[in-house]
N, C-alpha and C positions, 0 to 999 in steps of 0.2 A: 411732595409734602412741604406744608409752610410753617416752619419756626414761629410762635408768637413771639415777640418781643417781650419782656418782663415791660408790666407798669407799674409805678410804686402808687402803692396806695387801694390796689382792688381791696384787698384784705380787710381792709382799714373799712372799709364804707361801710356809714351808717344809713337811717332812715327814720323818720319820724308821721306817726300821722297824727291828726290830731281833729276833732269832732266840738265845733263850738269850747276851741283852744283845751280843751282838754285833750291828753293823750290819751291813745286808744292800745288795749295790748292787740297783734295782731302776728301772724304766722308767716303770711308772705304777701303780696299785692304784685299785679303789674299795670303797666298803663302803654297806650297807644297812639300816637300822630298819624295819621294819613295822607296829610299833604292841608295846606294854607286856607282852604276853602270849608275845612272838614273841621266836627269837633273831636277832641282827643277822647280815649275809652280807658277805664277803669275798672280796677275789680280789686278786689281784697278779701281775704280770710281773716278774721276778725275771731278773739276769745273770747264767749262771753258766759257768763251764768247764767243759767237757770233764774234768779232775782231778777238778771238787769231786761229779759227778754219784753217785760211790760212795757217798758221807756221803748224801745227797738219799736214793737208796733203798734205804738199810739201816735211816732213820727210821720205827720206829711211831707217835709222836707228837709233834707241828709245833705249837709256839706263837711267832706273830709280834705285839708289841706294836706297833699303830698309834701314832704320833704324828705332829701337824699343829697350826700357827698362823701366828701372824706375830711373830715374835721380833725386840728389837726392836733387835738387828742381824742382816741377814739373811745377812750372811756370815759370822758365829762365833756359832755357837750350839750349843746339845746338846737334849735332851729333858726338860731342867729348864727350859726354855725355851718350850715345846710343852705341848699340850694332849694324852693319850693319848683315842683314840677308840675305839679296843678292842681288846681281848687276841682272837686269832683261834686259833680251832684246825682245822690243816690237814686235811681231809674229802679231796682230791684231790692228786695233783703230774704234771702233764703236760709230759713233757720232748721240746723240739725239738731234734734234733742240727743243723738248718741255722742255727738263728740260735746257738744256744747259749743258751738262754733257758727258766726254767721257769715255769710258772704255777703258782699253787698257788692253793687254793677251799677256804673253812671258815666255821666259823660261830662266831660269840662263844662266852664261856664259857657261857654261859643254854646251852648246846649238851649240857654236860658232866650239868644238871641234868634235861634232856629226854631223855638217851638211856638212862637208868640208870633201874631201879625198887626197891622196897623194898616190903615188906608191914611196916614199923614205922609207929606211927599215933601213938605216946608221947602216949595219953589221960592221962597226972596230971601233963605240962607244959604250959608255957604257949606262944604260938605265936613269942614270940619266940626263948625259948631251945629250939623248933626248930630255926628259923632258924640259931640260932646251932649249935646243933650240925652241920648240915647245910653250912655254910662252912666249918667246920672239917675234917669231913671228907673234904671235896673240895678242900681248900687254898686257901681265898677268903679274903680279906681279907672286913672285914664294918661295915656300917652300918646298926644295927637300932635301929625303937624299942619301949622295953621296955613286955610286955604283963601283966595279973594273971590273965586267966581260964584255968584248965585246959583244954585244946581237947576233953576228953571230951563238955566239955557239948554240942558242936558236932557231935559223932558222934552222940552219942543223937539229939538233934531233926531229925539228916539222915538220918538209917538208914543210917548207913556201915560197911558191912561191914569188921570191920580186918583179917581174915584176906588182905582185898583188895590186890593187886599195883598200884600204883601208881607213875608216877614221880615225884622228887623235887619238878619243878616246878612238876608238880601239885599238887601236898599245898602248897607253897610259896603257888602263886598261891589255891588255894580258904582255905587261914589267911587271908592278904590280905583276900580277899573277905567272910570273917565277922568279921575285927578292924574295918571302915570304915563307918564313921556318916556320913550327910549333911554332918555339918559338920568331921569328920577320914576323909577318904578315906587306906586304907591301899596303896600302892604296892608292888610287888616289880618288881628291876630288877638288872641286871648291865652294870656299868661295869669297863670292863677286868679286875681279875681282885678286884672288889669286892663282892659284894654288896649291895644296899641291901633293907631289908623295912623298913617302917614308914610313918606319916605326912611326907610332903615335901613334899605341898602349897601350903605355905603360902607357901613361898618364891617358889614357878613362880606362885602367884597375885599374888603381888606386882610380878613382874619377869618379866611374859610377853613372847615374841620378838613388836618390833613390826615391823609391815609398812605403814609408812605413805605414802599418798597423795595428790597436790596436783593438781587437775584446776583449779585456779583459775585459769592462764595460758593461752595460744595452744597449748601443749602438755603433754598431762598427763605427769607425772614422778611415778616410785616410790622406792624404795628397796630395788626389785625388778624382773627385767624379765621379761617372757612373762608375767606375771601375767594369770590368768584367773578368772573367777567364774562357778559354775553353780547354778540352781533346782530339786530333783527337785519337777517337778509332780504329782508319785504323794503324796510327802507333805505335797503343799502342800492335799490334797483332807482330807475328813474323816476321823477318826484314830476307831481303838476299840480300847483296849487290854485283854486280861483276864490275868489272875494267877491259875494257881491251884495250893496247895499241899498240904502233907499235914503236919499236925503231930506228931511222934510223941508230946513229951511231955501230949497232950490228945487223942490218939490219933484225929483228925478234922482230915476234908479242910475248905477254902474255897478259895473265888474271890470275885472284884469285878472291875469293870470301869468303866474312865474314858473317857471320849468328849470330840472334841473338835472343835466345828464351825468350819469357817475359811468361812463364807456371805460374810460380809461383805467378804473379801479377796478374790473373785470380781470382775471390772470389769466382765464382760461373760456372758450365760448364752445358750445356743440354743437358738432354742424346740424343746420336747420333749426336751431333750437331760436323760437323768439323774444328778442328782448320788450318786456314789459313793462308800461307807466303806471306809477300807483297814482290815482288821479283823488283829491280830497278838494271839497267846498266848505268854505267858510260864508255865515251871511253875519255882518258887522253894521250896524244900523249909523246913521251919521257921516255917511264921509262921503267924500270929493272923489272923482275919477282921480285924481293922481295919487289920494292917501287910500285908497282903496289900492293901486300900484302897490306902493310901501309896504299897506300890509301885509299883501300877498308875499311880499318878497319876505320880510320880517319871518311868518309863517313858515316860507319852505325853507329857512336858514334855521331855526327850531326843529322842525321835523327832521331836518338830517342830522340834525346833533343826536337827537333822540334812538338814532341806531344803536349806541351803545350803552348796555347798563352792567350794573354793581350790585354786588350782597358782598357783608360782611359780618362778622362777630366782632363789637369793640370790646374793649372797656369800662367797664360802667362807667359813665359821667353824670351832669345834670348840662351840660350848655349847647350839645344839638340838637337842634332843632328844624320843622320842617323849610323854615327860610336861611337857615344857612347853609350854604353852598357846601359841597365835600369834594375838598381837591385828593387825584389820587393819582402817586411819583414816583420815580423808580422801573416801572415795566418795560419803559422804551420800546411801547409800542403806543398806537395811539388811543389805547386806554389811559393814557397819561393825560386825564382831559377833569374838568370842573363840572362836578353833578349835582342837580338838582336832589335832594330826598325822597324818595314817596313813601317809605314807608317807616318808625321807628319804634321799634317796644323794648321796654323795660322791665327787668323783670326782680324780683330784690325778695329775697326769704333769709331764716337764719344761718342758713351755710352755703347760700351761693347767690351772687348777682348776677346778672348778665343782659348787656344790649345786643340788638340787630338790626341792620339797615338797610335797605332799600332802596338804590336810586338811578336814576339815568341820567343822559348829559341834556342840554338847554332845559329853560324853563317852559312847564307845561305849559297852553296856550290857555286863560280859562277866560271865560266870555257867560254873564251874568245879564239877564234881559228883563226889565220889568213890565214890559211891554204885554 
């Protein structure tokens, strides 16, 4: 059994919603992250009358602003106070006439840039002032960092057809994907009704959520409680990654392949029993026989990270999130490692909050094609 640690402040937490800046009264809501690529999910129980249910379904289009913290008086406070966790756009509205009560179900604005498509590809800009146009036209606020390559160059080497229908987010996240170097990974993300597209990295490597632990007493204590740790023994056996791609500007395919033996990590073998390679292909469009090397290897250095994963009950907060990292200290073993997120809900009513989370170690591998 693991002691939570007291946090000062659960108590305290408030919440705000609010419908074309007006407050809404409401009973409880929660909301959803699934990882960098995905839109966040919503829901809320909502009070209403009988009167107001006309306005409810005469709406085509529902945006409710999340806000949640701990303000630091928790009986006068507003949303300059609070943390926004995101801008929701209503997908449902489910009205009970016995309670008087409506639910309403939507998805962040990342929602706005996944349901729409275009066939513009603006090969002679660059991928930030895509970005940037593409906020704009959808009315995003915006936090980009500025890029100098033309993104044609990125069409030609990928054989992307630009007569091709695509939607926004796509085109969003595959720039992302061909603007990020090992040592500046570029990010796309949507925070309330913000945009972000650029390098952030650096910050979340600096100031990752910790999750720390002290088994040193008669009882171990976290800083989390239900915390659990798991092994996939599938990737704990030997690893064979291959890569292979197609270049157009050298008009010639490669492949390479990294292997990776974990013999020694074995404690115990049965006789006759034979050891197994888990064998995974990537195809990665654009690259040279030697970066096609790299990435193989890149890949199977992720996949063995990825042996180990995390759940926990925090805290309620507002500041994790699916790209910031969660270090987790204390166990002295080698769960003592930096994990990616996959999963995070909130959940906030009048007498109880509560977070949960989700994650494994490296970062997933994700690969956006608009080919």
């Amino acid at each position: 059994m693991i002691n939570s640690l007291p946090h000062n402040g659960v108590d305290a937490s408030r919440s705000i919603l609010k419908i074309g800046g007006t407050e809404i009264d409401f009973t409880d809501w929660d909301t959803s992250h699934s990882g960098i690529m995905e839109a966040g999910h919503f829901r809320a129980s909502i009070n209403a009358p009988f009167a107001d249910w006309p306005w409810w379904a005469q709406q085509t289009e529902i945006l409710v602003d999340v806000y949640a913290g701990t303000p630091k008086d928790p009986l006068n406070y507003t949303t300059d106070d609070l943390t926004m966790i995101m801008t929701a756009r209503c997908d449902s509205i489910e009205l009970d006439p016995e309670t008087n009560r409506i639910t309403i179900s939507g998805r962040d604005m990342t929602s706005l840039l996944i349901d729409n498509k275009t066939t513009d590809k603006w090969p002679n800009l660059t991928s930030s002032q895509i970005a940037q146009q593409i906020a704009v036209k959808w009315g995003m606020e915006s936090n980009i960092t500025a890029t100098t390559q033309p993104v044609g160059t990125f069409y030609t080497a990928d054989h992307v057809r630009l007569a091709k229908s695509d939607t926004y987010w796509n085109i969003l996240t595959y720039l992302a994907q061909r603007e990020s170097t090992a040592s500046k990974p570029f990010m796309c993300f949507v925070i309330g009704r913000t945009l972000y597209f650029g390098n952030f990295g650096a910050k979340a490597t600096i100031d990752p959520y910790v999750i720390a632990f002290d088994g040193s007493g008669n009882l171990p204590v976290a800083n989390a409680s239900q915390l659990r740790f798991t092994r996939d023994l599938t990737l704990a056996q030997d690893i064979s990654v291959t890569v292979r791609s197609y270049h157009g500007n050298l008009a010639a395919a490669f492949s390479a392949t990294a292997t990776a033996s974990k013999q020694g990590r074995h404690i115990e073998k049965t006789a006759g029993l034979v050891q197994t390679t888990q064998h995974y292909e990537f195809t990665v469009p654009g690259l040279t026989q030697p970066q096609c090397a790299l990435k193989a290897q890149s890949i199977l250095a992720e996949l063995s990270k990825h042996e180990l994963k995390m759940s926990a009950n925090l805290p309620f907060d507002a500041v994790l999130y699916p790209w910031i990292p969660i270090q987790v200290t204390g166990t002295n073993t080698p769960w003592d490692a930096t994990y990616t997120p996959l999963t995070i809900s909130r959940r906030f009513s009048k007498d109880r909050v509560s977070m949960q989370v989700g994650a494994k170690t490296g970062i997933p591998q994700q690969t956006v094609s608009l080919a």
